[in-house]
PyMOL CGO cylinders between C-alpha atoms (Angstrom):
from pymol import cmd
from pymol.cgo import CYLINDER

trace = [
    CYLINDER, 44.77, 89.16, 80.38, 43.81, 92.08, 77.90, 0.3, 1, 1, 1, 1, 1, 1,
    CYLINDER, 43.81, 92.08, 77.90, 40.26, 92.08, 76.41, 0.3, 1, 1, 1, 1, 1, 1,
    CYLINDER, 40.26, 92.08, 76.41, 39.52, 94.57, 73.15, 0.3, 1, 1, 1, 1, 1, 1,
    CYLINDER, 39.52, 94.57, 73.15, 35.82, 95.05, 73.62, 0.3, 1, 1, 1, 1, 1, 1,
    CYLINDER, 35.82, 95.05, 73.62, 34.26, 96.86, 70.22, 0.3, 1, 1, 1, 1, 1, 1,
    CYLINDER, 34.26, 96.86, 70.22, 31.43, 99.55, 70.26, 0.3, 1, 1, 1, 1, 1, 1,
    CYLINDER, 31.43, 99.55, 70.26, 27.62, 98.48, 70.91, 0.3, 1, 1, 1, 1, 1, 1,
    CYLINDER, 27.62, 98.48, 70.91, 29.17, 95.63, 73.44, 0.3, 1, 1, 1, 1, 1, 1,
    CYLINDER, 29.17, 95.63, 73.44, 27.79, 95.49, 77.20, 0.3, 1, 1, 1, 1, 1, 1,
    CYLINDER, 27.79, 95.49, 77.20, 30.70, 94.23, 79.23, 0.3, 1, 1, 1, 1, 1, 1,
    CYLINDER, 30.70, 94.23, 79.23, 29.92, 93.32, 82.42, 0.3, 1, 1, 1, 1, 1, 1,
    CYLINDER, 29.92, 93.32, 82.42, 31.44, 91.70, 85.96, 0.3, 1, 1, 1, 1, 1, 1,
    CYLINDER, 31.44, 91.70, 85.96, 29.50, 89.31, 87.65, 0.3, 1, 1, 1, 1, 1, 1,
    CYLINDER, 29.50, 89.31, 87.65, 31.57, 88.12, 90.13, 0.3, 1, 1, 1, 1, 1, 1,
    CYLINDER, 31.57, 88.12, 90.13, 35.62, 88.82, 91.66, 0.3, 1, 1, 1, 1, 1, 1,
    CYLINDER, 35.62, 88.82, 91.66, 37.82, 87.63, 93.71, 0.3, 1, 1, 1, 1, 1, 1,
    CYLINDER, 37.82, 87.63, 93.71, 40.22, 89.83, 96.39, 0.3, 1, 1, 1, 1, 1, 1,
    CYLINDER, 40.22, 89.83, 96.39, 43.00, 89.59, 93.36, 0.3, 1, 1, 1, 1, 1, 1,
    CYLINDER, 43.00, 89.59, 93.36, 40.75, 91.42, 90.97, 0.3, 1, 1, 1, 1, 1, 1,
    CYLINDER, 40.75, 91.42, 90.97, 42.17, 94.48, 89.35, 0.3, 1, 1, 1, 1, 1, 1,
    CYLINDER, 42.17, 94.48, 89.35, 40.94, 95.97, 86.29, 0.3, 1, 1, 1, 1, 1, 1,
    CYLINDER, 40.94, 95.97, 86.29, 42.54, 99.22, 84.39, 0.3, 1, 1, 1, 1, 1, 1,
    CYLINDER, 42.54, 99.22, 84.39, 40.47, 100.55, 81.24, 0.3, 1, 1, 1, 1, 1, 1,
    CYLINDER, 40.47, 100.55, 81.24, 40.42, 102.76, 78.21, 0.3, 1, 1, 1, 1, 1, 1,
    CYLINDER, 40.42, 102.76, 78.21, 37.81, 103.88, 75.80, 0.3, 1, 1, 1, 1, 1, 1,
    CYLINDER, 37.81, 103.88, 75.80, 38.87, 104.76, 72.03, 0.3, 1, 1, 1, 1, 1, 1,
    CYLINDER, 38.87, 104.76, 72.03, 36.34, 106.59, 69.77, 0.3, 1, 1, 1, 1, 1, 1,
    CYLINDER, 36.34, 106.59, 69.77, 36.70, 107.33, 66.22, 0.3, 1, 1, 1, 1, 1, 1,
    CYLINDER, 36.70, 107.33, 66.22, 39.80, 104.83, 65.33, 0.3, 1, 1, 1, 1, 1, 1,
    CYLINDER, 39.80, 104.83, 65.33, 40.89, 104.24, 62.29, 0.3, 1, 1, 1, 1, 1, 1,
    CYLINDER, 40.89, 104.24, 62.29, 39.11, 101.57, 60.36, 0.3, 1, 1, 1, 1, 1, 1,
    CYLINDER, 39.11, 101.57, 60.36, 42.39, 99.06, 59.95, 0.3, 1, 1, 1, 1, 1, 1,
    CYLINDER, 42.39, 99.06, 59.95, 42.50, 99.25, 63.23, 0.3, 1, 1, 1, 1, 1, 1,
    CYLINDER, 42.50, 99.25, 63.23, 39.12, 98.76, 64.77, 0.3, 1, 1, 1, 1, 1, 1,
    CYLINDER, 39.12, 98.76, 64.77, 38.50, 95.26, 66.19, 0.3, 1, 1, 1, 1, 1, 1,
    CYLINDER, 38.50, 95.26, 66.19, 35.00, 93.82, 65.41, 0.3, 1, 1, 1, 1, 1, 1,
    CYLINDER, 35.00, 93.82, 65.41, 34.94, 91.73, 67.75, 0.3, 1, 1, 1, 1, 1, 1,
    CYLINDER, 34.94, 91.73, 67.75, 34.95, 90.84, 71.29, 0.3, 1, 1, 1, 1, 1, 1,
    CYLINDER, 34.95, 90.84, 71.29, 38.94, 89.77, 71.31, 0.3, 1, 1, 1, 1, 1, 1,
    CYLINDER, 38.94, 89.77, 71.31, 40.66, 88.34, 74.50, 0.3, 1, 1, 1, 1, 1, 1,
    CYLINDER, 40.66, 88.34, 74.50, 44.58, 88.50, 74.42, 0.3, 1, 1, 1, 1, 1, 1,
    CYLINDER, 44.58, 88.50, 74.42, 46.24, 86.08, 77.34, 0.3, 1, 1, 1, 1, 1, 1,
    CYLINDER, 46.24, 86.08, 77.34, 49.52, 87.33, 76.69, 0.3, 1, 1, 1, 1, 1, 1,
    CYLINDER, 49.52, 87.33, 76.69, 52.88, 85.74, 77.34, 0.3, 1, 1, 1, 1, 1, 1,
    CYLINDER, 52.88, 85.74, 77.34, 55.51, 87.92, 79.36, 0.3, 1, 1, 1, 1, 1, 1,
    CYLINDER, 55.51, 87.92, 79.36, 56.92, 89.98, 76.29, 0.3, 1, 1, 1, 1, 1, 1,
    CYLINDER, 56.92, 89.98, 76.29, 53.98, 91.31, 74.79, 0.3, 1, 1, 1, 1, 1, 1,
    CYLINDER, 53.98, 91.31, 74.79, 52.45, 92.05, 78.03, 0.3, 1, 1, 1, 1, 1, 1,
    CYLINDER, 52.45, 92.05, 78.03, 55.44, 94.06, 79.05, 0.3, 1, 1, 1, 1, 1, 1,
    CYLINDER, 55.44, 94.06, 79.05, 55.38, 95.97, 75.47, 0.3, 1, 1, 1, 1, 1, 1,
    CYLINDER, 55.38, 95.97, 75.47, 51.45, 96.34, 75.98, 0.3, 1, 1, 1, 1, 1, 1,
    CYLINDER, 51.45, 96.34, 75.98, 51.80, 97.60, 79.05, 0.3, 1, 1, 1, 1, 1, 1,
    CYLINDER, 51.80, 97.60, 79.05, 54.30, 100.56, 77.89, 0.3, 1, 1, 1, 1, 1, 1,
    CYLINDER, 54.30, 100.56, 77.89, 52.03, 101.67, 75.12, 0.3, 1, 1, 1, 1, 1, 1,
    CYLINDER, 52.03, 101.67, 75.12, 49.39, 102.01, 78.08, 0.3, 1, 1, 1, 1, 1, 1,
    CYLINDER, 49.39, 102.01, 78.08, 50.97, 103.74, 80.35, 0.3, 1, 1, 1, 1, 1, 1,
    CYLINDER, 50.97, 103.74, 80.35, 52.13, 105.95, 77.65, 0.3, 1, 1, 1, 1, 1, 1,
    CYLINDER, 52.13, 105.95, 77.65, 48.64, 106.76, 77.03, 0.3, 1, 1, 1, 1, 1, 1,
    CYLINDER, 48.64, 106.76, 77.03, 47.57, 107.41, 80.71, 0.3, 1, 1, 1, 1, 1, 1,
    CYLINDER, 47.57, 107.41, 80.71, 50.25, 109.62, 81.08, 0.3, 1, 1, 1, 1, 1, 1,
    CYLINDER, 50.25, 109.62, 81.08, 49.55, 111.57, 77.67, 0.3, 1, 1, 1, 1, 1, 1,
    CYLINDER, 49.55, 111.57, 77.67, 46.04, 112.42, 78.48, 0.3, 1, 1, 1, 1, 1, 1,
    CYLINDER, 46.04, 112.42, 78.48, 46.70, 113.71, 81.79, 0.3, 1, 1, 1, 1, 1, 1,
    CYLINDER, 46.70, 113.71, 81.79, 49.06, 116.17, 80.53, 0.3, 1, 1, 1, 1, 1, 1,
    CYLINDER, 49.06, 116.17, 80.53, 48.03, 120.07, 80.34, 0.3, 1, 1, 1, 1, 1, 1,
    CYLINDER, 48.03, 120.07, 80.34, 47.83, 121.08, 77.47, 0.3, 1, 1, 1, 1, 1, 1,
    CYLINDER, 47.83, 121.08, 77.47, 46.17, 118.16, 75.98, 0.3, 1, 1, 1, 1, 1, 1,
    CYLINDER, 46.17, 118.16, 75.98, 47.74, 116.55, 72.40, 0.3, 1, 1, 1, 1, 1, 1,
    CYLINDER, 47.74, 116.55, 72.40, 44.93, 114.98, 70.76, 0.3, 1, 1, 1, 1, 1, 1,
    CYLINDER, 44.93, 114.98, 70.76, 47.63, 113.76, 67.71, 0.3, 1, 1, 1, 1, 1, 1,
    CYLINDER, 47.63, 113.76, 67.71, 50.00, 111.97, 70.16, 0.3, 1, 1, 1, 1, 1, 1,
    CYLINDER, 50.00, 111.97, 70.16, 46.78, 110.17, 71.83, 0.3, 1, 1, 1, 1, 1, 1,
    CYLINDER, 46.78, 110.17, 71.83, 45.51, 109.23, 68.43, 0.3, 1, 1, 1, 1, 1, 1,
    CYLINDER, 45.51, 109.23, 68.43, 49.33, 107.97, 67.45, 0.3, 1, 1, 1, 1, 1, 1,
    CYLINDER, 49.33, 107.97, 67.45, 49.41, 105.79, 70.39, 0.3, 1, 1, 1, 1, 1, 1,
    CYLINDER, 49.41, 105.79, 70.39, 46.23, 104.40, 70.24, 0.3, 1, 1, 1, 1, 1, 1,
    CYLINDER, 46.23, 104.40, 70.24, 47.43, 103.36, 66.72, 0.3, 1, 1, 1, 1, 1, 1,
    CYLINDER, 47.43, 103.36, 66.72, 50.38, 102.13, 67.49, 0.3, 1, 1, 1, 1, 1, 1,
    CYLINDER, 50.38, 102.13, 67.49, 48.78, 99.77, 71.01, 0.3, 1, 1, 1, 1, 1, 1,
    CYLINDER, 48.78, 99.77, 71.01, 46.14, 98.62, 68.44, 0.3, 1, 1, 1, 1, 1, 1,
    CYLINDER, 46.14, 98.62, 68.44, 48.43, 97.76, 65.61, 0.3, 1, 1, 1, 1, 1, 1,
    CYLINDER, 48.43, 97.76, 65.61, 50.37, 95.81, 67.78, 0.3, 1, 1, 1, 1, 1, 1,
    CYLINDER, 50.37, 95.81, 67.78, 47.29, 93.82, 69.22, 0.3, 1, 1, 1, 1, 1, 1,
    CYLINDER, 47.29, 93.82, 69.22, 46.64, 93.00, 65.89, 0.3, 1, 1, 1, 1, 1, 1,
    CYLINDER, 46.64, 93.00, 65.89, 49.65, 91.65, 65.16, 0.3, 1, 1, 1, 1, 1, 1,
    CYLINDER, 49.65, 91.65, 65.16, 49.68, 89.32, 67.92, 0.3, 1, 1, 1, 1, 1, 1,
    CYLINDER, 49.68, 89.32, 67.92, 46.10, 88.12, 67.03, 0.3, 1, 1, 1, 1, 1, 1,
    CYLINDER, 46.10, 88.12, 67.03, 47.68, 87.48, 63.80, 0.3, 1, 1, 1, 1, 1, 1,
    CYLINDER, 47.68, 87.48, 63.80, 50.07, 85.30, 65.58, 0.3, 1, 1, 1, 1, 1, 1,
    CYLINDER, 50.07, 85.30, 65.58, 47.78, 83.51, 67.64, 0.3, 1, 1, 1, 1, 1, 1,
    CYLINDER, 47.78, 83.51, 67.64, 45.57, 83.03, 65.19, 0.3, 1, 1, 1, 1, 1, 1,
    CYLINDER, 45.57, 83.03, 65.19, 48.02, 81.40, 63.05, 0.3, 1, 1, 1, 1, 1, 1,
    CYLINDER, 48.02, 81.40, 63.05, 49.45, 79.19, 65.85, 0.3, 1, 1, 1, 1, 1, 1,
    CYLINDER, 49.45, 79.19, 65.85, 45.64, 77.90, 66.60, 0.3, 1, 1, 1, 1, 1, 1,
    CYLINDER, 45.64, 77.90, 66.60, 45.35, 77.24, 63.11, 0.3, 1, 1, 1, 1, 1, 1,
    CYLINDER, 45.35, 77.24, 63.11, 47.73, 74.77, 62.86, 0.3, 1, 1, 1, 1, 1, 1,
    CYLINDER, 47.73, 74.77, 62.86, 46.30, 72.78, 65.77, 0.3, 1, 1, 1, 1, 1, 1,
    CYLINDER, 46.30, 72.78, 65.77, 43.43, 70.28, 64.68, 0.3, 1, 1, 1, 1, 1, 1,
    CYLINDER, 43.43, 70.28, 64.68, 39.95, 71.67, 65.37, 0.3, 1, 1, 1, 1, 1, 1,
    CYLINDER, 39.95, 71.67, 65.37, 37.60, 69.04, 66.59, 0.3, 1, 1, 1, 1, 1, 1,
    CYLINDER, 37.60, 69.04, 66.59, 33.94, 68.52, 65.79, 0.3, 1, 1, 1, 1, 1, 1,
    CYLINDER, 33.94, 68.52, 65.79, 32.82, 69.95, 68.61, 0.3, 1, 1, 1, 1, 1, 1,
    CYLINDER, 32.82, 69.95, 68.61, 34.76, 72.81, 68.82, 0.3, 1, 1, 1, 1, 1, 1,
    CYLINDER, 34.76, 72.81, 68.82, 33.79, 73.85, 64.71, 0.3, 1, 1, 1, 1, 1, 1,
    CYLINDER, 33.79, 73.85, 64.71, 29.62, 73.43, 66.12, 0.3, 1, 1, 1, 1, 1, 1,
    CYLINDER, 29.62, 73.43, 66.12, 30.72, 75.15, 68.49, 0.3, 1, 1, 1, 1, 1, 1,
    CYLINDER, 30.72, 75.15, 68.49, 31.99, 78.04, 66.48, 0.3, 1, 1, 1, 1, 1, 1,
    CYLINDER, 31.99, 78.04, 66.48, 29.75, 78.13, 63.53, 0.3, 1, 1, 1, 1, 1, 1,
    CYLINDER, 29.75, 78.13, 63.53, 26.94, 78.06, 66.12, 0.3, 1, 1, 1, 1, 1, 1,
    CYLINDER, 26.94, 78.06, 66.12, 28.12, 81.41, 68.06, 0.3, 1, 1, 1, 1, 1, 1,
    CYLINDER, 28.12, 81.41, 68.06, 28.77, 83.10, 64.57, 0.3, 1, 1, 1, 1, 1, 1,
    CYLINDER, 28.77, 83.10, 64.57, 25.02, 82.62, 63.64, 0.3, 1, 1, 1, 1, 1, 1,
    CYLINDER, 25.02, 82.62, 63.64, 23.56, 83.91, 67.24, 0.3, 1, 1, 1, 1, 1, 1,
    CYLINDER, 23.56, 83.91, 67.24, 25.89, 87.24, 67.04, 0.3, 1, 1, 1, 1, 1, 1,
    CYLINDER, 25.89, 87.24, 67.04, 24.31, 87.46, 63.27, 0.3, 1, 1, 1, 1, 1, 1,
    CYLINDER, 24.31, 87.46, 63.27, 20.44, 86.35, 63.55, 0.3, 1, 1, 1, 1, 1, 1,
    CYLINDER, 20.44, 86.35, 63.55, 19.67, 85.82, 67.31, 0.3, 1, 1, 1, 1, 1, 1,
    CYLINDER, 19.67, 85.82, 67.31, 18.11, 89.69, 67.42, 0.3, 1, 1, 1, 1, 1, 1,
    CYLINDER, 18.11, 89.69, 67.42, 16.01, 88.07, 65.23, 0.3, 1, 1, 1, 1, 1, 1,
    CYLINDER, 16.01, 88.07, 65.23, 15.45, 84.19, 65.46, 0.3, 1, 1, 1, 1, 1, 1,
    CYLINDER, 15.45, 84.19, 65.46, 15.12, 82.91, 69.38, 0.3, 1, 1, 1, 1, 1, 1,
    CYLINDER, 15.12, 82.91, 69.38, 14.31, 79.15, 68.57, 0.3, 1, 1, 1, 1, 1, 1,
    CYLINDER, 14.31, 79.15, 68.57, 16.74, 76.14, 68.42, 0.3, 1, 1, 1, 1, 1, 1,
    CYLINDER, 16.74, 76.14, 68.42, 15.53, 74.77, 65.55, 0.3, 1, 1, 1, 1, 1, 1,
    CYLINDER, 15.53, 74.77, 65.55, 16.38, 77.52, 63.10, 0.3, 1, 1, 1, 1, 1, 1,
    CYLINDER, 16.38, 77.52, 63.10, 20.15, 77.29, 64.52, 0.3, 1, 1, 1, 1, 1, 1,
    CYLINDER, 20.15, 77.29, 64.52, 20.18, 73.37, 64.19, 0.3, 1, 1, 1, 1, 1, 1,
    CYLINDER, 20.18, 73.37, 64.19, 18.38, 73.38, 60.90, 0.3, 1, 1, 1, 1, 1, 1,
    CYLINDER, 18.38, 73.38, 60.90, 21.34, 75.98, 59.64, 0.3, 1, 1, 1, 1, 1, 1,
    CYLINDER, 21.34, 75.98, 59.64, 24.07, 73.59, 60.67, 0.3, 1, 1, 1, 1, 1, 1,
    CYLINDER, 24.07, 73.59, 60.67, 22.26, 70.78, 59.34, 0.3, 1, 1, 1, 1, 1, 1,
    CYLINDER, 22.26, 70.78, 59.34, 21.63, 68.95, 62.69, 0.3, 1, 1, 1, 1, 1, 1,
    CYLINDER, 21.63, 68.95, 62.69, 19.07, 67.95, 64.91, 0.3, 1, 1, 1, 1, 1, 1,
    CYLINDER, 19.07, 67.95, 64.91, 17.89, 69.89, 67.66, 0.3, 1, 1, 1, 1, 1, 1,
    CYLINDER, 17.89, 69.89, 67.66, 18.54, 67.16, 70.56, 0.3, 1, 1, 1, 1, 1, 1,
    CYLINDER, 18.54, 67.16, 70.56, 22.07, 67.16, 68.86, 0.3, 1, 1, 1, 1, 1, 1,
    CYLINDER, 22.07, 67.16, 68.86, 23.19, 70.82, 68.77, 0.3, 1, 1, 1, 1, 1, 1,
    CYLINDER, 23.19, 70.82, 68.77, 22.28, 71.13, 72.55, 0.3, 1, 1, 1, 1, 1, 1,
    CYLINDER, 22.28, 71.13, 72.55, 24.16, 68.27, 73.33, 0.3, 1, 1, 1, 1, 1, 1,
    CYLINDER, 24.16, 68.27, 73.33, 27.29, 69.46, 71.57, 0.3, 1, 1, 1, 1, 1, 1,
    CYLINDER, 27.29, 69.46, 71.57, 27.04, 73.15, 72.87, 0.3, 1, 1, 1, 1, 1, 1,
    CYLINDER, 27.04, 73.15, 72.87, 26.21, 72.13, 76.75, 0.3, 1, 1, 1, 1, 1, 1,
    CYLINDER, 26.21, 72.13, 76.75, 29.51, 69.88, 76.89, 0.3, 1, 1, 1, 1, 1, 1,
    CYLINDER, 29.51, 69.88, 76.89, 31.63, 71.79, 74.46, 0.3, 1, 1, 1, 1, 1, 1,
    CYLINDER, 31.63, 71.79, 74.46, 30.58, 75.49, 76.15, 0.3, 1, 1, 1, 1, 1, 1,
    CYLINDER, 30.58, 75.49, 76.15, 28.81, 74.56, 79.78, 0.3, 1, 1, 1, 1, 1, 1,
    CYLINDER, 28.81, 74.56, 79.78, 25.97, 76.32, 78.76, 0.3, 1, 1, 1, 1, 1, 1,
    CYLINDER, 25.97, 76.32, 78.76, 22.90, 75.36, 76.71, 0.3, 1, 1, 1, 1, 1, 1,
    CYLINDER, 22.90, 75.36, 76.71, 21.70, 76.87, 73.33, 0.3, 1, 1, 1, 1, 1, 1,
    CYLINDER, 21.70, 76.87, 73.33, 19.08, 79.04, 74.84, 0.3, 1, 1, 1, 1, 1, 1,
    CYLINDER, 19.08, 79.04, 74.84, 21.01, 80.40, 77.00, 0.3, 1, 1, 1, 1, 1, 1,
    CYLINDER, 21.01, 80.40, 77.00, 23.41, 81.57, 74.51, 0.3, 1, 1, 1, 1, 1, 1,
    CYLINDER, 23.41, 81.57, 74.51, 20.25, 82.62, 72.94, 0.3, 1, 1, 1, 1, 1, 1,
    CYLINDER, 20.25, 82.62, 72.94, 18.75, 84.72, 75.57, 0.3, 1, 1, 1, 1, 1, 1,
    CYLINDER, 18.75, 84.72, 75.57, 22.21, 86.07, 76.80, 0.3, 1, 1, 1, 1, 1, 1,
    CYLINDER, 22.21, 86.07, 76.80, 22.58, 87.56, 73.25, 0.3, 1, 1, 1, 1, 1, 1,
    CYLINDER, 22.58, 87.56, 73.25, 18.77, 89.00, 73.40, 0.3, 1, 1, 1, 1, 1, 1,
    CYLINDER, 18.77, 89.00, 73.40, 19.28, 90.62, 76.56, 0.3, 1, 1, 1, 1, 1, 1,
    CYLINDER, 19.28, 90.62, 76.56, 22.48, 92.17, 75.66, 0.3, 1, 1, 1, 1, 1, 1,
    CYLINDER, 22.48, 92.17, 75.66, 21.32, 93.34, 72.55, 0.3, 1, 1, 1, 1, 1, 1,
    CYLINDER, 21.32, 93.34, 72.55, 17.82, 94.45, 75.13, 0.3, 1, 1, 1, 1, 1, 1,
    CYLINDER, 17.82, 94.45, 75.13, 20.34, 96.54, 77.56, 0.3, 1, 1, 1, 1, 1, 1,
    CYLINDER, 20.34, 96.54, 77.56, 22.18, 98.42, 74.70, 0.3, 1, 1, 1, 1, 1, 1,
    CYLINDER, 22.18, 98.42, 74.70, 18.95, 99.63, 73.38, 0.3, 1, 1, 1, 1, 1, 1,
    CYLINDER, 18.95, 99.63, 73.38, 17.04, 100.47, 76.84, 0.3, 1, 1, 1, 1, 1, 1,
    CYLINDER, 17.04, 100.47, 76.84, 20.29, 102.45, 77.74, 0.3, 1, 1, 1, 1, 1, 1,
    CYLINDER, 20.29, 102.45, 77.74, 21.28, 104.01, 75.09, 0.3, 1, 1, 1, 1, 1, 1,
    CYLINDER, 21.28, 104.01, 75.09, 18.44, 104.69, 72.40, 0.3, 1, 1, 1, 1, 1, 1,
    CYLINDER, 18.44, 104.69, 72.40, 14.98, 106.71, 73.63, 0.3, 1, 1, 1, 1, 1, 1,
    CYLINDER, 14.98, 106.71, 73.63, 12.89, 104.03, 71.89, 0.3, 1, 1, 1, 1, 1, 1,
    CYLINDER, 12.89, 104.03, 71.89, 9.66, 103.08, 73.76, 0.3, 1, 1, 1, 1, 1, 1,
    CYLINDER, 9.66, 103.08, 73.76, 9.54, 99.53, 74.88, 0.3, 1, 1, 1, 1, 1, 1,
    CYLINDER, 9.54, 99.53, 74.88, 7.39, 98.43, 72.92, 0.3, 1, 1, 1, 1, 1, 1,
    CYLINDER, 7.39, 98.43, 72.92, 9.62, 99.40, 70.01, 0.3, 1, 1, 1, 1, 1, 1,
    CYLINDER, 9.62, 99.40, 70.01, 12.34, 97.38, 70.93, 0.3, 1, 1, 1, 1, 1, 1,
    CYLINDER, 12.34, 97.38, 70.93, 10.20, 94.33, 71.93, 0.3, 1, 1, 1, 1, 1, 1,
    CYLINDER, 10.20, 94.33, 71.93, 9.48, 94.59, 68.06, 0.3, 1, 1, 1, 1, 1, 1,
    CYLINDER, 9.48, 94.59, 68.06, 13.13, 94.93, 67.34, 0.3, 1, 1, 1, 1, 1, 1,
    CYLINDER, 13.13, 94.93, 67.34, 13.55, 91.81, 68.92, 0.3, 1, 1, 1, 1, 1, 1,
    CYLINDER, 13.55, 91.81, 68.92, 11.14, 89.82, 67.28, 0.3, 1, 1, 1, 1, 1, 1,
    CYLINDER, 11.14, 89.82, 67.28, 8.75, 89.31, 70.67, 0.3, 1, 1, 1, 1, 1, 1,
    CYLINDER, 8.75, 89.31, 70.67, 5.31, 88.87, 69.76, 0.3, 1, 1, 1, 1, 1, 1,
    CYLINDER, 5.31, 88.87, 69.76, 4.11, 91.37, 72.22, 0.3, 1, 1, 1, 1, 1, 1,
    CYLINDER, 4.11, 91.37, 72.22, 5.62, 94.20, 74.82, 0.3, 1, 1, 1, 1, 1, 1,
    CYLINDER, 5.62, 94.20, 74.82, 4.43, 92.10, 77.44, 0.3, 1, 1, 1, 1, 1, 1,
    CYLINDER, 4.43, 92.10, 77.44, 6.24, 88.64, 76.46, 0.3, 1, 1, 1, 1, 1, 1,
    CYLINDER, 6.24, 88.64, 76.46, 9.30, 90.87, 75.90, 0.3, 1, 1, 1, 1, 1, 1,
    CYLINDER, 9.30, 90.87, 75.90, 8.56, 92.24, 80.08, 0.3, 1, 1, 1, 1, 1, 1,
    CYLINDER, 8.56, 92.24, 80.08, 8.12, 88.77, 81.57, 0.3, 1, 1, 1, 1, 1, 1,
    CYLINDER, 8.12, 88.77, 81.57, 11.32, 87.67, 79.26, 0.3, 1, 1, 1, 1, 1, 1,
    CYLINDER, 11.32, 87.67, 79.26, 13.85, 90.32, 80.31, 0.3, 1, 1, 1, 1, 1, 1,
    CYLINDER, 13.85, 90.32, 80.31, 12.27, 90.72, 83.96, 0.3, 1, 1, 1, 1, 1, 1,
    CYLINDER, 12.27, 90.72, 83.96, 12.97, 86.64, 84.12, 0.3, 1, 1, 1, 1, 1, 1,
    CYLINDER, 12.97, 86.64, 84.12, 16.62, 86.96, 83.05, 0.3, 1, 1, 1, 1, 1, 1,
    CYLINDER, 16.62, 86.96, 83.05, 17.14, 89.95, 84.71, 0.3, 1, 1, 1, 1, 1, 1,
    CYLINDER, 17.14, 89.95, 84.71, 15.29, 90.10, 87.78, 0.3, 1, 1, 1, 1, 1, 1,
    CYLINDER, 15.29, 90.10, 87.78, 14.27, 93.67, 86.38, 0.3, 1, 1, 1, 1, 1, 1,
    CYLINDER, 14.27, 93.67, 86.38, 11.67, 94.86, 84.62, 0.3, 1, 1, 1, 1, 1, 1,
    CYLINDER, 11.67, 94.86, 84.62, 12.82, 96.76, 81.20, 0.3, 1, 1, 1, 1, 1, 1,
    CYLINDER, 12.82, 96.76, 81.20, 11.58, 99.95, 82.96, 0.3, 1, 1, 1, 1, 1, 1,
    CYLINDER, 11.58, 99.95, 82.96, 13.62, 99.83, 86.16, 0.3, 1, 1, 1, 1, 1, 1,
    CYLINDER, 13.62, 99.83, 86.16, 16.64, 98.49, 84.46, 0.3, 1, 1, 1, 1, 1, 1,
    CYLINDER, 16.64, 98.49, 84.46, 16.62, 101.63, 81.74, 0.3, 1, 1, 1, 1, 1, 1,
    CYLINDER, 16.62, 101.63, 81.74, 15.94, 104.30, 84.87, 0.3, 1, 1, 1, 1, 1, 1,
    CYLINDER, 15.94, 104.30, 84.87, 19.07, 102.41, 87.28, 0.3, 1, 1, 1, 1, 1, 1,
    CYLINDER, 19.07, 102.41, 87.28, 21.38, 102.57, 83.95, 0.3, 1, 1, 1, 1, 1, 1,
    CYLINDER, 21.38, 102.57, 83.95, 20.82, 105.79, 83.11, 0.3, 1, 1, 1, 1, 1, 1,
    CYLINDER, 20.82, 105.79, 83.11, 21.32, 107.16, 87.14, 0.3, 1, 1, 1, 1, 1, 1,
    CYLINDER, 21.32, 107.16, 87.14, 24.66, 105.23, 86.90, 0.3, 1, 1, 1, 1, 1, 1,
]
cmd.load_cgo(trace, "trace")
């Protein structure tokens, strides 16, 4: 499996097995065709992960070389991302021509407006009323179709969005309680130490000693 991860994303491993094995590399400043915007997950068949898997170890042995050559980095990292796109483009097309089913669109259109307005809007009924359903039904739909309910799709956006800002911005807490819509600092506490099992204090001071 290969997993394009873009910029302001928290990735993180909650659990493994003896198996697990995970290589990684970071790309700043790409060019703009071929940036991914989103979080992109590639299960590739035998052929592409071969040809992926040249590209990479390409890179890794490019950037250990002495003197460093920023332009052959940069024209690999074009070429391994051009090439993911193309096979997107593939799969995309090949999951296009299966059916989509009810739940499965919900399911879709619902995730599309968390990413876009859950920083924002934390209730259910905003999300059902912009899909035109009830409440009762939209949970329903997302808890068989996903395994997980609507506010925890919710929160799990909220606190992502709370970890990129407590790590990586100087903003007081209270600032980015107010970023996130809470009504005060302290519901924002309860709510992230609840999730987290951290306050927002002690989980900005063990990020930033990491």
């Amino acid at each position: 499996m290969l997993v394009v991860i873009p910029a302001g994303s928290i990735f993180e491993i909650e659990e493994v097995d003896d198996d697990f094995n995970i290589q990684t590399f970071s790309f700043s400043e790409l060019p703009q065709e071929t940036a991914f915007k989103e979080c992109t997950v590639f299960h590739l068949n035998d052929d592409d992960w071969q040809l992926t898997g040249k590209y990479l170890d390409l890179l890794w042995v490019t950037v250990k070389r002495n003197p460093l050559s920023l332009s052959a980095v940069r024209a690999l990292q074009t070429a391994l991302l051009t090439e993911l796109h193309a096979i997107n483009n593939k799969e995309t097309v090949e999951h296009n021509r299966r059916p989509i089913s009810r739940q499965e669109d919900i399911l879709h259109r619902f995730t599309t407006l968390v990413n876009e307005h859950a920083a924002c809007e934390h209730s259910i009924a905003f999300y059902a009323g912009r899909l035109c359903l009830t409440p009762n039904y939209l949970g329903a739909v997302i808890r068989e179709a996903s395994g997980q309910t609507v506010k925890q799709w919710i929160h799990r956006y909220i606190i992502q969005q709370a970890k990129l800002q407590l790590k990586y911005s100087d903003q007081p807490i209270w600032q980015i309680a107010e970023n996130l819509n809470f009504a005060n600092p302290s519901f924002f506490c309860k709510f992230f130490k609840h999730e987290t099992g951290m306050s927002p204090g002690e989980y900005r001071n063990a990020a930033r000693q990491s």
